[in-house]
N, CA, C and O atoms as a printed pandas DataFrame, in Angstrom:
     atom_number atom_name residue_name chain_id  residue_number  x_coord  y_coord  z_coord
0              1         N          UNK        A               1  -17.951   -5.949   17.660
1              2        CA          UNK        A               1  -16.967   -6.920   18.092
2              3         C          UNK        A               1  -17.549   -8.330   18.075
3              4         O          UNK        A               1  -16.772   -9.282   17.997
4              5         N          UNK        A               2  -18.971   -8.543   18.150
5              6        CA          UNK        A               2  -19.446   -9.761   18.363
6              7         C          UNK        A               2  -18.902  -10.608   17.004
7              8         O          UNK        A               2  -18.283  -11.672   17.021
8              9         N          UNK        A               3  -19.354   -9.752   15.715
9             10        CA          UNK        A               3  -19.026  -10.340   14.279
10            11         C          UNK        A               3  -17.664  -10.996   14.086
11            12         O          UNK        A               3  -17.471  -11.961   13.347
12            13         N          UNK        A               4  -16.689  -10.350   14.861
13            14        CA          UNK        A               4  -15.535  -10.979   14.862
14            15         C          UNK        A               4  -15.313  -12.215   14.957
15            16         O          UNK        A               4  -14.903  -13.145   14.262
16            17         N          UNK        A               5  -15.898  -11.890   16.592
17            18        CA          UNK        A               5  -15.439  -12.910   17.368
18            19         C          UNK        A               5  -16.371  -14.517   16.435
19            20         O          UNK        A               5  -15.917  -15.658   16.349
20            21         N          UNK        A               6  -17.672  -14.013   15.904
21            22        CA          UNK        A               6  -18.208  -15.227   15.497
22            23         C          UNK        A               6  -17.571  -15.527   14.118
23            24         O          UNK        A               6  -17.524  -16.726   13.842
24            25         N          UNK        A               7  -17.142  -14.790   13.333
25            26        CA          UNK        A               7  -16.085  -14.896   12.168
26            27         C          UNK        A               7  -14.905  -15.626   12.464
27            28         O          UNK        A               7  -14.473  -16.271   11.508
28            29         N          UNK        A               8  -14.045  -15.731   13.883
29            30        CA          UNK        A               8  -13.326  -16.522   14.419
30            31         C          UNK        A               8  -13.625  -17.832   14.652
31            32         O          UNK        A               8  -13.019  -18.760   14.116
32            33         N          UNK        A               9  -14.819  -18.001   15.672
33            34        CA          UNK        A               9  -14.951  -19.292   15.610
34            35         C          UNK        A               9  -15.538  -20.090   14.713
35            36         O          UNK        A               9  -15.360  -21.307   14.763
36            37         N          UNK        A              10  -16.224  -19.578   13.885
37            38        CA          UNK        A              10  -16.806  -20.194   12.630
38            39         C          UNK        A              10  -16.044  -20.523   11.209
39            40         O          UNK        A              10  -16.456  -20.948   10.130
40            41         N          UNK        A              11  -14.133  -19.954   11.923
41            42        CA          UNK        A              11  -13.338  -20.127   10.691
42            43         C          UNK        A              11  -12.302  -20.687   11.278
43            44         O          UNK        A              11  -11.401  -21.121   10.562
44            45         N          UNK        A              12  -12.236  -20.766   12.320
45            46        CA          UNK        A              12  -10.968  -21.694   13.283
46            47         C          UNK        A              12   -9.921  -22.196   12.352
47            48         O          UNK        A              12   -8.831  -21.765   11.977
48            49         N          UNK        A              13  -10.772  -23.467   12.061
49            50        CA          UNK        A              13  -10.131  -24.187   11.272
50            51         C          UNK        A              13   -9.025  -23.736    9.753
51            52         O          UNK        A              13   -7.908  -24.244    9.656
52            53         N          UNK        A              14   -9.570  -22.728    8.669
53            54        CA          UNK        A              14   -8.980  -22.202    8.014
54            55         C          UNK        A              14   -7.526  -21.043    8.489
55            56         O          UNK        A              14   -6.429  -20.826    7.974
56            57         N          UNK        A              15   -8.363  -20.422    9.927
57            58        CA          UNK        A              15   -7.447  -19.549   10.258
58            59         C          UNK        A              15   -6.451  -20.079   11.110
59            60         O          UNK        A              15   -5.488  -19.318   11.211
60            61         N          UNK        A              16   -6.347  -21.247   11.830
61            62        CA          UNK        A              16   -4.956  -21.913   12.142
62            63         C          UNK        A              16   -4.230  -22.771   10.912
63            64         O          UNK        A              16   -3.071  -23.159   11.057
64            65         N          UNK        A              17   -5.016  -23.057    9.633
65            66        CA          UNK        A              17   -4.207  -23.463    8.871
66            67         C          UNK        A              17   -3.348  -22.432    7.808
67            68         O          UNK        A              17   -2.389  -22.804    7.133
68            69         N          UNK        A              18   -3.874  -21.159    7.818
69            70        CA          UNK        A              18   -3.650  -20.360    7.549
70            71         C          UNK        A              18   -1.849  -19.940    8.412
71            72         O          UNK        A              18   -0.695  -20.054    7.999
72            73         N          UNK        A              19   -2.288  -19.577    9.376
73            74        CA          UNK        A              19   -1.056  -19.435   10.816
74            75         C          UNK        A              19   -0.421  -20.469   10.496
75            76         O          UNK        A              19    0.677  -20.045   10.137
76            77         N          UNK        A              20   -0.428  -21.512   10.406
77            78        CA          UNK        A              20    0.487  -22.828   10.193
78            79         C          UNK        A              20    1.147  -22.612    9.030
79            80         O          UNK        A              20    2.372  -22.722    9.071
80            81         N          UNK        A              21    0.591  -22.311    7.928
81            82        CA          UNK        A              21    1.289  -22.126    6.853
82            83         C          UNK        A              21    2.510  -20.876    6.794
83            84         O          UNK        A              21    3.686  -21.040    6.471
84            85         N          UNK        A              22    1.918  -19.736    7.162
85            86        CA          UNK        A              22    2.654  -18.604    7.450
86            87         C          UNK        A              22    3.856  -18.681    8.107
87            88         O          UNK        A              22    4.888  -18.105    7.764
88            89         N          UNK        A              23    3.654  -19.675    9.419
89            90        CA          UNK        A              23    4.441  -19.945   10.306
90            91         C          UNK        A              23    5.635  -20.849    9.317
91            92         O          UNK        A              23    6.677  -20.274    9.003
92            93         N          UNK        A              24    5.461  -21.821    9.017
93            94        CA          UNK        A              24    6.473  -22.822    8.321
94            95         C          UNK        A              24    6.992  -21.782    6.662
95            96         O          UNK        A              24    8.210  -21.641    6.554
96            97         N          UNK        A              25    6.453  -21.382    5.949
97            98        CA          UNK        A              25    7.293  -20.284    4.996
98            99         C          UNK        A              25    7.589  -19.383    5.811
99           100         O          UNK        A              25    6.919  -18.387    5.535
100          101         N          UNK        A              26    8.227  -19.214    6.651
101          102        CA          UNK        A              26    8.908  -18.230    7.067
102          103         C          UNK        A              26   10.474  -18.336    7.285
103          104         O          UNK        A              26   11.289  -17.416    7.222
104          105         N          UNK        A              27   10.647  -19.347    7.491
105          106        CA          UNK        A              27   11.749  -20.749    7.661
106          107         C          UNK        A              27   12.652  -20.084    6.642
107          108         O          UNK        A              27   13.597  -19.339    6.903
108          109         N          UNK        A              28   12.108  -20.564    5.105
109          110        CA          UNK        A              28   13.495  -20.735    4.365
110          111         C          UNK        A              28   13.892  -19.159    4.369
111          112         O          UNK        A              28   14.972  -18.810    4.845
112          113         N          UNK        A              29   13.187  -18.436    3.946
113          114        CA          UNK        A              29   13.222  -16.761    3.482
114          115         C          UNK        A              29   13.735  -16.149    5.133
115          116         O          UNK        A              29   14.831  -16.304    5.671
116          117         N          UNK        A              30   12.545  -15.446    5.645
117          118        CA          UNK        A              30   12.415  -14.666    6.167
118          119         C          UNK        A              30   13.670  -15.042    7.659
119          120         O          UNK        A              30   14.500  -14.179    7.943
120          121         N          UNK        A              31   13.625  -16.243    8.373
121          122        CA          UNK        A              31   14.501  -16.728    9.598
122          123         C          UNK        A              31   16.074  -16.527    9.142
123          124         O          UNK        A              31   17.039  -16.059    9.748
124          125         N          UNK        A              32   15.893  -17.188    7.556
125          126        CA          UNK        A              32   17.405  -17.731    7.106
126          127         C          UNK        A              32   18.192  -16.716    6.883
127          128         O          UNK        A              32   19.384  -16.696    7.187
128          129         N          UNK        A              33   17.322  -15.436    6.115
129          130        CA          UNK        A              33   18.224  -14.244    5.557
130          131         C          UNK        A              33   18.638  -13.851    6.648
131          132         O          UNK        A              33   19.827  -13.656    6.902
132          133         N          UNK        A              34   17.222  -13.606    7.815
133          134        CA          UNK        A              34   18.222  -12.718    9.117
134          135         C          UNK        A              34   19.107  -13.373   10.219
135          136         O          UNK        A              34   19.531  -13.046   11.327
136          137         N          UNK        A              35   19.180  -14.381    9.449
137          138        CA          UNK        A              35   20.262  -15.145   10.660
138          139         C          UNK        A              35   21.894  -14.745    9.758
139          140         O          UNK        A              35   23.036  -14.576   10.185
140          141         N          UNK        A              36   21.431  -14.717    8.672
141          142        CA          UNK        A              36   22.605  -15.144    7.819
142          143         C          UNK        A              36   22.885  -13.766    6.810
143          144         O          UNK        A              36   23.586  -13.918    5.809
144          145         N          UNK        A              37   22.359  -12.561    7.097
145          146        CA          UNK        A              37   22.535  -11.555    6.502
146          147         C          UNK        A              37   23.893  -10.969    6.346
147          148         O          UNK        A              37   24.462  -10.588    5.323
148          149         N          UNK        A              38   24.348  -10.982    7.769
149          150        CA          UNK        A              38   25.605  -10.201    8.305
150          151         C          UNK        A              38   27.022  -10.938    7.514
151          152         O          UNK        A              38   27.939  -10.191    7.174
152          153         N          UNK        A              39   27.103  -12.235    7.291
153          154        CA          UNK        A              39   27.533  -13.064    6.717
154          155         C          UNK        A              39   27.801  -12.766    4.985
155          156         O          UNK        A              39   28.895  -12.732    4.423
156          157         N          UNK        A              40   26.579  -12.588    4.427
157          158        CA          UNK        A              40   26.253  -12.036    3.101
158          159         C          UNK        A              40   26.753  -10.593    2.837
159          160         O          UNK        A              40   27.488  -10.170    1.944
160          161         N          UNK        A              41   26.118   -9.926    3.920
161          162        CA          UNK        A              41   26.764   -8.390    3.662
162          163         C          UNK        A              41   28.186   -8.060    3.645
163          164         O          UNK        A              41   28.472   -7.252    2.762
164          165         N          UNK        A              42   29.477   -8.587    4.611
165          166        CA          UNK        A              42   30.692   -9.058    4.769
166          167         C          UNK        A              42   31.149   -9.687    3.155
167          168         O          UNK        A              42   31.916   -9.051    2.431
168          169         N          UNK        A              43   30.746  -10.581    2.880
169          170        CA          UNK        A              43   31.095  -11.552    1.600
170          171         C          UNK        A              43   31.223  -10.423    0.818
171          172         O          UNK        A              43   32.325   -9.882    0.727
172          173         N          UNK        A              44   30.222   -9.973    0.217
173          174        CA          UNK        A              44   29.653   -9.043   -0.822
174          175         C          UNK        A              44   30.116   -7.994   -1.074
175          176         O          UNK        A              44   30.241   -7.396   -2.142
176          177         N          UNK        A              45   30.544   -7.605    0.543
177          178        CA          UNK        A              45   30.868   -6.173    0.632
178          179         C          UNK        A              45   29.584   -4.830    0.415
179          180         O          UNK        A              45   29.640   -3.659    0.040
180          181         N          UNK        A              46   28.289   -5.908    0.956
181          182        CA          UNK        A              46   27.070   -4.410    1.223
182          183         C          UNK        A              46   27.131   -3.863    2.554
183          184         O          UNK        A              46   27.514   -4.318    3.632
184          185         N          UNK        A              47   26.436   -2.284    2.021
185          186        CA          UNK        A              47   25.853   -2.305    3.156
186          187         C          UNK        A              47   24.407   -2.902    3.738
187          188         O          UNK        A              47   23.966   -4.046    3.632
188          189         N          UNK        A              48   23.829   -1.756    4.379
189          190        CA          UNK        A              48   22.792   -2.118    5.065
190          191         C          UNK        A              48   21.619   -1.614    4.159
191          192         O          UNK        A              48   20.614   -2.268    3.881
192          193         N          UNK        A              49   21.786   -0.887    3.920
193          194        CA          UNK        A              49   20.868   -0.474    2.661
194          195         C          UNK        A              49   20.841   -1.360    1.533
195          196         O          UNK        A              49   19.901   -2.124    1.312
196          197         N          UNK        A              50   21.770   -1.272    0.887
197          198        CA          UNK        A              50   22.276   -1.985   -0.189
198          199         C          UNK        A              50   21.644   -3.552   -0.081
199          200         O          UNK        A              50   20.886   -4.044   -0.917
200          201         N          UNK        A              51   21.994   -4.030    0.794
201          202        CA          UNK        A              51   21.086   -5.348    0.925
202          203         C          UNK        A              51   19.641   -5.281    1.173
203          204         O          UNK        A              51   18.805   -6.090    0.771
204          205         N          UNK        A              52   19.465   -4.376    1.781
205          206        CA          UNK        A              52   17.824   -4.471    1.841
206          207         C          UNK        A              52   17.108   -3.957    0.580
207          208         O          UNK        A              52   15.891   -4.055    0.428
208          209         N          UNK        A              53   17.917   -3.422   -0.282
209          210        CA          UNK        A              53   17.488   -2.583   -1.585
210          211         C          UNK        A              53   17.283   -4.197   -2.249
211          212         O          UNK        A              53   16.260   -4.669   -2.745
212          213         N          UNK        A              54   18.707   -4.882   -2.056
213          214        CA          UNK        A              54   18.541   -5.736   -3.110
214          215         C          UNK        A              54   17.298   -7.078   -2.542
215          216         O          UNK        A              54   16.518   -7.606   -3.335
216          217         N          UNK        A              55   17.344   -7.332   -1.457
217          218        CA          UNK        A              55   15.840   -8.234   -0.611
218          219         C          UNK        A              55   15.013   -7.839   -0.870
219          220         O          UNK        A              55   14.319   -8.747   -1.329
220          221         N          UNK        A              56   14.296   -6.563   -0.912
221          222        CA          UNK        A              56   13.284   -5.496   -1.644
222          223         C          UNK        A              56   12.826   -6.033   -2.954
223          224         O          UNK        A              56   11.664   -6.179   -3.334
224          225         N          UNK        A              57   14.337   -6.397   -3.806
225          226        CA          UNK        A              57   13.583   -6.204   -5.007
226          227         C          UNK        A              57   13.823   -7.543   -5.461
227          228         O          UNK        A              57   13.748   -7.759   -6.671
228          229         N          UNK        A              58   14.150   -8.639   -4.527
229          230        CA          UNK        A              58   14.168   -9.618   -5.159
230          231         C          UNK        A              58   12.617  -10.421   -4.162
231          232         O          UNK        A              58   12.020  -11.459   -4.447
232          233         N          UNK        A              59   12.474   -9.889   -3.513
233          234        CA          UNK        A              59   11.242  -10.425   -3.088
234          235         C          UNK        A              59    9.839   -9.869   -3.975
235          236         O          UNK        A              59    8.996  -10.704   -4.299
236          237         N          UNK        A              60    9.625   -8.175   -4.397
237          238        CA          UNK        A              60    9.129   -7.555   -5.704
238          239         C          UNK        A              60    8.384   -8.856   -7.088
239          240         O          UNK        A              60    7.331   -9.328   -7.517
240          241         N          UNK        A              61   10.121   -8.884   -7.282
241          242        CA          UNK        A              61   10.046  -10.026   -8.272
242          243         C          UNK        A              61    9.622  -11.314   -8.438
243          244         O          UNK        A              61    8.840  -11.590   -9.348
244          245         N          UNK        A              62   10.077  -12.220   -7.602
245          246        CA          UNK        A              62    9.293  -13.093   -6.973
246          247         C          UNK        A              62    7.844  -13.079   -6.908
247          248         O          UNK        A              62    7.230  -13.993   -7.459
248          249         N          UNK        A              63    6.912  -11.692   -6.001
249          250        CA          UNK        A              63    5.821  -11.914   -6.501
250          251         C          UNK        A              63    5.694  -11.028   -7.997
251          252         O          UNK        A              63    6.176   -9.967   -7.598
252          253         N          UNK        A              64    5.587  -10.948   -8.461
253          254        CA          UNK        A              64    5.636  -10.050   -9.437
254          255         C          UNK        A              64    5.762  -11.628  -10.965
255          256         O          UNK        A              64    5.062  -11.825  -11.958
256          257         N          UNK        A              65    6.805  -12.278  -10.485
257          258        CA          UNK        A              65    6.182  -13.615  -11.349
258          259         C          UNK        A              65    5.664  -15.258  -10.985
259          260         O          UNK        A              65    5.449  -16.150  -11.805
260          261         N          UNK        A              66    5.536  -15.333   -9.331
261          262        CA          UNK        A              66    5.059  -16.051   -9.097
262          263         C          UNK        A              66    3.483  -16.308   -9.857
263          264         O          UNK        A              66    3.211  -17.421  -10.308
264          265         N          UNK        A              67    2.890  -15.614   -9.905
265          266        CA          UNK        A              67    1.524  -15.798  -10.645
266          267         C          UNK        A              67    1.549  -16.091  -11.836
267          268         O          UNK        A              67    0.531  -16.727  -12.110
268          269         N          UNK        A              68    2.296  -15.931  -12.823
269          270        CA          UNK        A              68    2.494  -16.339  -13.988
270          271         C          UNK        A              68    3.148  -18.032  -13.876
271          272         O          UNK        A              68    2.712  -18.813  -14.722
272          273         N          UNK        A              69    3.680  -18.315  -13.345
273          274        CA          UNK        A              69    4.416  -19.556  -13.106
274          275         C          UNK        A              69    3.946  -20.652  -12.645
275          276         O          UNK        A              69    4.219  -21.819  -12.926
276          277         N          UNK        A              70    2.972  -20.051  -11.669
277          278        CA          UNK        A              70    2.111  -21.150  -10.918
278          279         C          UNK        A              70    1.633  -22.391  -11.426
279          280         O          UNK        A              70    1.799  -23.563  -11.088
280          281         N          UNK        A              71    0.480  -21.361  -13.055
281          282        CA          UNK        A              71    0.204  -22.682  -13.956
282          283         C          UNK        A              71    1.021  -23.498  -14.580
283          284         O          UNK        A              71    0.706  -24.682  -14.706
284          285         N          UNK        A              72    1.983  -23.102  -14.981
285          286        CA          UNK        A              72    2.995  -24.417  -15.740
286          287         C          UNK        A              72    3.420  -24.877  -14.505
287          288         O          UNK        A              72    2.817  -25.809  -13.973
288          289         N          UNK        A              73    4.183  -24.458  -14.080
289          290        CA          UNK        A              73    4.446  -25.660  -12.940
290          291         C          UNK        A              73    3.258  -26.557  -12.339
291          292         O          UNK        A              73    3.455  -27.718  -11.980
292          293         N          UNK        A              74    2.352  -26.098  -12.280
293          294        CA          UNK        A              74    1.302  -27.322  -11.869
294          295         C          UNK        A              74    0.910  -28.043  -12.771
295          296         O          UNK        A              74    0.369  -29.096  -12.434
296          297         N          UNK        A              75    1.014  -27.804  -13.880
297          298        CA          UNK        A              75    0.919  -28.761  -15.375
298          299         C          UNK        A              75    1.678  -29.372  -15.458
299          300         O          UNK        A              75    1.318  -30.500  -15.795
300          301         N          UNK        A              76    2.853  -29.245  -15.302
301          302        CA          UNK        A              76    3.948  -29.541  -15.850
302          303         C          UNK        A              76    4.415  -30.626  -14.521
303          304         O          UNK        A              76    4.503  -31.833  -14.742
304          305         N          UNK        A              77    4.626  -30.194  -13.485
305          306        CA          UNK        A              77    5.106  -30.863  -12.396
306          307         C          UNK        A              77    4.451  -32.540  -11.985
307          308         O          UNK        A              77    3.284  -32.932  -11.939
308          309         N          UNK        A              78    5.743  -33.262  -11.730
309          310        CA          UNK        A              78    5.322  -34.810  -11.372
310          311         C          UNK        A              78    4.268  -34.770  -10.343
311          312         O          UNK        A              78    3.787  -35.817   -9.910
């Protein structure tokens, strides 16, 4: 337990910017869908499955080509 704890304080800094980051992307995705799911599912006409099948696989995808994308957009971007 000691290693931890000195792995903690010797990384503070990375690991609250870390938490900070986590914390603020959570916002658009993760807060927005579940505030606003029930809304979507109604519209659409899903169910409960059905939407999480389709959040499943559109989050999948997302990473699945975020890594490919990364570099042009950072080339490419103003």
């Amino acid at each position: 337990m000691q290693s931890f704890s000195t792995f903690v304080v010797n990384n503070v800094r990375w690991l609250s910017g870390a938490f900070l980051l986590t914390l603020v992307s959570s916002f658009g995705q993760t807060f927005f869908i579940a505030l606003s799911n029930g809304g979507i599912r109604e519209t659409f006409g899903l169910s409960h499955g059905e939407f999480g099948g389709l959040y499943m696989l559109a989050t999948l995808l997302s990473a699945a080509t975020l890594p490919f994308l990364g570099r042009p957009l950072d080339r490419y971007s103003t």
